[in-house]
MIDREN-125781 format. One record per residue: x, y, z of N, C-alpha, C in turn. Coordinates in steps of 0.2 Angstrom, whole numbers, plus 5000, padded with zeros to 4 digits. Atoms other than C-alpha are relative to their C-alpha. Example, Ala and Ser with C-alpha at 12.3 -4.5 7.8 and 13.67 -1.06 7.14 Angstrom:
BEGIN
500449945000506249785039500450065000 499649944999506849955036499650055003 
//
This chain:
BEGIN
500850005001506250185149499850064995 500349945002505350265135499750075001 500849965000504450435137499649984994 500750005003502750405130499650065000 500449964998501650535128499250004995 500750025002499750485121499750094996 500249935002499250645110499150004998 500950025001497250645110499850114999 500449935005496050805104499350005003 500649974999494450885109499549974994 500450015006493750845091500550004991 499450005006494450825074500350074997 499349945000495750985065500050025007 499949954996496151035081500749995001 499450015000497850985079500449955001 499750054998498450815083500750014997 499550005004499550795069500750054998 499649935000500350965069500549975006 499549994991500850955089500549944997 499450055003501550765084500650014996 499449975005502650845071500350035002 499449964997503350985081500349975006 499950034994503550875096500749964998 499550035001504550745089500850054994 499749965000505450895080500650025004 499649974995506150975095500149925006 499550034996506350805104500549974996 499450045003507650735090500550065002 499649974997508750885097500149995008 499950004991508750825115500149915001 499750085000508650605111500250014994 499550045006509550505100499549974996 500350065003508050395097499250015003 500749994998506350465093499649954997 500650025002504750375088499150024999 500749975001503150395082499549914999 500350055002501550275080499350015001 500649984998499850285077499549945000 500450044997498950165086499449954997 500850035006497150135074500150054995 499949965004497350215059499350004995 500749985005495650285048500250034994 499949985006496550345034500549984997 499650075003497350205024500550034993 499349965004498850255012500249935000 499350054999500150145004500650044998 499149955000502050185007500549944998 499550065001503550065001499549935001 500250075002502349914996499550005008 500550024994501449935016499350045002 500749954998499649995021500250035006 499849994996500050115031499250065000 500449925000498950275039500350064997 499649945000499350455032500450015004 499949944995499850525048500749955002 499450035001501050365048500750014996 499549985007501750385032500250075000 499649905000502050595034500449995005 499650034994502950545051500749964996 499350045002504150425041500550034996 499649975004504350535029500550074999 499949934995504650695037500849975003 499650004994505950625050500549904999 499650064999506650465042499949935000 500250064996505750325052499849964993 500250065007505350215035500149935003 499750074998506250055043499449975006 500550004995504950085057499349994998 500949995004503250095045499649965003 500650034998502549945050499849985007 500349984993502649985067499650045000 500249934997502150145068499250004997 500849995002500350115059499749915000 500150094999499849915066499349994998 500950035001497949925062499750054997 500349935004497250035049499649964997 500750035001495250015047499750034992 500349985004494350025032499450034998 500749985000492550085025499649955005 500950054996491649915033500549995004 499750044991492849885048499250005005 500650014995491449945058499549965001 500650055001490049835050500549955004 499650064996491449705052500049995008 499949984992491649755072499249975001 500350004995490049725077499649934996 500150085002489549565065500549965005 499550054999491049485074500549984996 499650035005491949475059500750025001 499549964998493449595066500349975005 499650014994494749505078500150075002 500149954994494449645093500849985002 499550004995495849555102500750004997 499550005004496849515089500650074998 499749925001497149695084500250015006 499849974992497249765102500949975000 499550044998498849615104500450054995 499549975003499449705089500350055002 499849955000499449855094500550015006 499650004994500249815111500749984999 499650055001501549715102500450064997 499549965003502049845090500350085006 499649964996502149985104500449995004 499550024995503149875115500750004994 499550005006504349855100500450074999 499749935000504650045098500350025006 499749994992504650065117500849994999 499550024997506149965117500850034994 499549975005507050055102500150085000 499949924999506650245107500250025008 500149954990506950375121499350045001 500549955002505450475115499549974996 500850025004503650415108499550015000 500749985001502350485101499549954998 500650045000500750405101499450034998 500549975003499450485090499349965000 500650035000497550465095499850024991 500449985005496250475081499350045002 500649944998494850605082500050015005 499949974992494150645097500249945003 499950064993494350525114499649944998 500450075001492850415109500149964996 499950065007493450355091500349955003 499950054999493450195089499749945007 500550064994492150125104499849974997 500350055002491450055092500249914997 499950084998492649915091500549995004 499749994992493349935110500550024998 499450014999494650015105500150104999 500149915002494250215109500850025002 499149994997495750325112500250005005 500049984993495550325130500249925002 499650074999495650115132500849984995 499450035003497050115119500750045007 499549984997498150245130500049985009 500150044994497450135144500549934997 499850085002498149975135500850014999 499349975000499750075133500550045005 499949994997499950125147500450075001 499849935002500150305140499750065004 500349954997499950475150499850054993 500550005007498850585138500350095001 500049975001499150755132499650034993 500549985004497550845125500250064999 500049925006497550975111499450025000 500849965000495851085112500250064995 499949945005495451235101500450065004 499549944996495951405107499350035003 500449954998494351485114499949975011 499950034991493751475135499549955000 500550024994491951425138500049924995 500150055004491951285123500749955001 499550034997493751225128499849965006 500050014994493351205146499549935000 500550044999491651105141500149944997 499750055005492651005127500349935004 499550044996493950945139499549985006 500150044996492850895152499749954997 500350075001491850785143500449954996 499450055003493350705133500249985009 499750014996494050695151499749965002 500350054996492750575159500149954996 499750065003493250465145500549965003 499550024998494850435151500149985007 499950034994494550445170499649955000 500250065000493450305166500449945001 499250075001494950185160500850025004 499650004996495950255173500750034997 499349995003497250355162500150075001 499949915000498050505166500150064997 500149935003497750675159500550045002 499349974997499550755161500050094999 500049935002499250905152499650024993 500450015006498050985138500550114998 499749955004498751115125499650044995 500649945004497651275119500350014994 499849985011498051285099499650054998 500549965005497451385087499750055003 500049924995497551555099499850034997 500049935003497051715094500450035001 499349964997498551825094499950035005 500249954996497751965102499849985006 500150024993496851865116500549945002 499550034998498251755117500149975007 499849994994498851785134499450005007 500750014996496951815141499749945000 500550085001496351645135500549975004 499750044996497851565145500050015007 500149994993497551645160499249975001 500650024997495751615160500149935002 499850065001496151445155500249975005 499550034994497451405169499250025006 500549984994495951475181499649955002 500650064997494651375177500349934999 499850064999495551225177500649995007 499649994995496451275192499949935004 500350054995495551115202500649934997 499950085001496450995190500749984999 499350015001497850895190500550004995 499749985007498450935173500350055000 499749935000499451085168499850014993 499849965007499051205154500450044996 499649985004500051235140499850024994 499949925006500251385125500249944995 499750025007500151285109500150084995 499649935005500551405092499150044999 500749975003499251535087499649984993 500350035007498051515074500450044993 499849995006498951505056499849994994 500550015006497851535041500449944996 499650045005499151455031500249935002 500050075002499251285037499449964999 500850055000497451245036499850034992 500449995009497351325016500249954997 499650055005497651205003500550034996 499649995007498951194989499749994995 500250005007498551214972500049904998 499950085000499150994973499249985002 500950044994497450974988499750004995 500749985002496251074977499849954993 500050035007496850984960499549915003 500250055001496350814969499550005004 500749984997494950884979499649994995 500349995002494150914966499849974991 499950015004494650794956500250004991 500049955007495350884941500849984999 499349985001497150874933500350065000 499749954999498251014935500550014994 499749985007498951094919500450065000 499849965001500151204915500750015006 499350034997501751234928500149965008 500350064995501751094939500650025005 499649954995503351194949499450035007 500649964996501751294957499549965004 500750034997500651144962500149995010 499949994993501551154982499850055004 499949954997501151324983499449995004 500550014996499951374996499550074998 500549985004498151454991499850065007 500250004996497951585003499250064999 500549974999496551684996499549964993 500350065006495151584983499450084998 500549955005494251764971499749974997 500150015008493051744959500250044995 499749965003493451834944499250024996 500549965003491551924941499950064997 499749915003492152104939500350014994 499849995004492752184925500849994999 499450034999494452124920500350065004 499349934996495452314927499849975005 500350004996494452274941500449945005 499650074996495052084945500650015001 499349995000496852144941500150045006 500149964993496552284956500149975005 500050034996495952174967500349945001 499950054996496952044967500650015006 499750014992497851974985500449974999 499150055001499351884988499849924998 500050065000499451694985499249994997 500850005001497551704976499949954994 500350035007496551554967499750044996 500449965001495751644955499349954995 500250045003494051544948499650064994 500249965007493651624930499549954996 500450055006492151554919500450004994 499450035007492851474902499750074994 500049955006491951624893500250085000 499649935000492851774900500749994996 499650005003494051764886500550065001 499749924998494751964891500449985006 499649994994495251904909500449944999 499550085001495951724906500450024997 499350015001497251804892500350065006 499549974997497551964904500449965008 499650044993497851834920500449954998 499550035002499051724910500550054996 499349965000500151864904500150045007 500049974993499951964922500649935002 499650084996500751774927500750024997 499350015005502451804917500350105004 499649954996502551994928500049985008 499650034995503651954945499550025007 500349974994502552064956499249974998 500650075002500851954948499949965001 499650115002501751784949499950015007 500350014995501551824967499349995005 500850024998499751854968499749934997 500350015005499351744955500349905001 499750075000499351544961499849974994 500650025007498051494947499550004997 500749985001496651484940499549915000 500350055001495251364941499150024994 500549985007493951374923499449955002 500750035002492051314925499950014994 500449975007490951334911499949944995 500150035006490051244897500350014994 499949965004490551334885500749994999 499350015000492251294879500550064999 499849934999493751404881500350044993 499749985005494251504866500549964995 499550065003495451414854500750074999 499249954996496551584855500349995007 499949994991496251594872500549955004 499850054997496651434876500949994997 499349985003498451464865500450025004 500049964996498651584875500350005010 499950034993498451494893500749944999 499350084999499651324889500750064998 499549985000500951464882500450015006 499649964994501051584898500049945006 499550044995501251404908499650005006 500450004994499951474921499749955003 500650074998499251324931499450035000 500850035001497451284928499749935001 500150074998496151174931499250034997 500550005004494651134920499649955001 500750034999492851104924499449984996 500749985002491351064916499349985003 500650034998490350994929499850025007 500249984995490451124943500150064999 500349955000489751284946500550055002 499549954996490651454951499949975007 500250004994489651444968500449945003 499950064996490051254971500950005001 499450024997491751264969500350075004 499949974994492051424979500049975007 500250044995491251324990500249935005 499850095000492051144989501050045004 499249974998493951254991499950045006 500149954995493351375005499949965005 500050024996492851245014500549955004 499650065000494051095014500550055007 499250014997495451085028500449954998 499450035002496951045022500349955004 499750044995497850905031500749994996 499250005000499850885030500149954998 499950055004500750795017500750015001 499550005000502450745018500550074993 499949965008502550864999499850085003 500149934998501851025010500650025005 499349984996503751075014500050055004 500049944997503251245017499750025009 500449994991501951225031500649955005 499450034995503351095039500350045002 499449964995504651205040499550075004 500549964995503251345047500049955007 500250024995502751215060500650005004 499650014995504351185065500350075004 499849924999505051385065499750005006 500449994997503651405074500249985008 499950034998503951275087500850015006 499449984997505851315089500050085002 500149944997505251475093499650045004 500749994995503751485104499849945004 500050024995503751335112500649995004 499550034997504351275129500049905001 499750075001505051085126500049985007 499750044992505851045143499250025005 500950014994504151095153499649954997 500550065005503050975141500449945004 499350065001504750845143499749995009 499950004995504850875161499149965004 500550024999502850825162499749935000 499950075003503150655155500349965000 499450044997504550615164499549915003 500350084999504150405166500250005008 500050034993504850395184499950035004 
//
């Protein structure tokens, strides 16, 4: 009999997709025959000719499971599913049948299975199919991801939890993510206190990692709609500080941080050639991810010589502001791309070093 284990969340980033990834991680060192599958998928992707979800397609790609795809993501909604859901136009049951169909099918080819909810508990009431009646329909016990603080955790998890005791599904255990380092250990005791009444057990996910929630110079390029020019080597790397470059040039060169976008108007011709030669010294190449150029004003035709030579990626603007896009990079969370190698192997590192497996394991034993 498969383990199942239902992975739901307090609210959207708090880490579904993470824990999924090092879960089935550390269970391919203990079964033979993992799986993955995400239930209702909202974020529609094609992989080998099939619409699949992301979170499907990273999962296949990560770990192999391709031959598996069009199980692992059985109903993936569109812009108008909704409308659709509530015209009538959306076979309800039909989907549901799918998705039981396709989990029975994995069931019977894995030892281990992941079941990935979508956002919080609720998604998807609107067309019966929230996370709580699907891990109802699957007869899935549930282990909830919540953020890392006490009084907002505690307030989270109960009100996701009524979901679930509603449709009768068990809450086997919920996993504090995105720690503080420092209060680490205080947040897990408080933690374990106040949920001392419940049947659940609490579990230590990873601390909070700036670096899986920053983008790559890849995210921002498509965030923001822009090509990426210059050495396309650097478009994985990861962004961990985003400067503008308003000081005078010695000034910008002082200050810059490790792994830093730098966003430069197209008319500081002085900083733009000294941070494409800086890009070419070993000890600059590691602060220096790229640069992103605003401006009306078009960039020098030295200048610009200049920039394609030294190879530094760039990304050219003419129809957003310094502010906006501080703003538009600063804010985005990143989400996990089979191409973000580096946060992978972080997450897993991670995982084989800070979590305990067989306590989770042992919580989800089927018999």
């Amino acid at each position: 009999m498969a383990r199942k284990i239902f992975i739901a969340a307090t609210g959207q980033n708090i880490g579904k997709t993470t824990t999924s990834l090092f879960l089935l991680h550390l269970a391919r060192k203990k079964y033979r025959r993992v799986g993955f599958i995400k239930p209702l998928g909202p974020k529609p992707t094609v992989m080998n000719q099939v619409e699949v979800d992301k979170d499907a397609a990273l999962m296949a790609q990560v770990f192999g499971l391709e031959k598996d795809l069009p199980l692992m993501s059985p109903v993936v909604l569109h812009a108008d599913s909704t409308r659709k859901a509530i015209d009538g136009e959306l076979p309800v049951r039909y989907l549901q049948q799918q998705i039981m169909d396709a989990c029975s099918e994995l069931e019977e080819k894995c030892d281990f299975l992941i079941i990935e909810g979508s956002g919080h508990v609720g998604v998807g009431s609107v067309i019966g199919m929230s996370n709580a009646r699907i891990a109802r329909m699957l007869d899935a016990p549930v282990l909830m991801v919540t953020g890392g603080g006490i009084g907002n955790v505690v307030d989270a998890v109960h009100a996701n939890l009524a979901l679930f005791e509603r449709e009768g599904v068990e809450v086997r255990a919920i996993l504090a993510n995105k720690l503080i380092p420092e209060k680490r250990d205080r947040t897990i005791d408080y933690l374990r206190r106040a949920f001392a009444g419940e049947p659940f057990k609490v579990l230590a996910g990873f601390d909070y990692q700036p670096v899986l929630a920053n983008p790559t110079l890849h995210r921002v390029s498509v965030l923001l709609d822009l090509p990426l020019n210059g050495n396309m080597r650097d478009a994985r790397r990861i962004i961990n500080h985003v400067q503008i470059g308003a000081a005078s040039t010695q000034r910008v060169a002082e200050l810059l941080k490790d792994s830093s976008l730098l966003i430069v108007t197209s008319s500081r011709d002085e900083l733009l050639v000294t941070l494409a030669n800086l890009y070419h010294i070993p000890e600059y190449r590691e602060k220096i991810v790229g640069l992103v150029i605003p401006g009306i004003i078009p960039v020098g035709k030295i200048t610009q010589q200049i920039l394609d030579r030294s190879n530094i990626p760039y990304l050219r603007t003419q129809s957003h502001t310094t502010a906006e896009l501080h703003r538009l990079i600063t804010e985005d969370v990143s989400k996990l791309t089979a191409e973000d190698t580096e946060k992978i192997s972080l997450v897993q590192n991670l995982a084989d070093m800070a979590f305990d497996f067989d306590t989770l394991d042992a919580l989800f034993d089927p018999t």
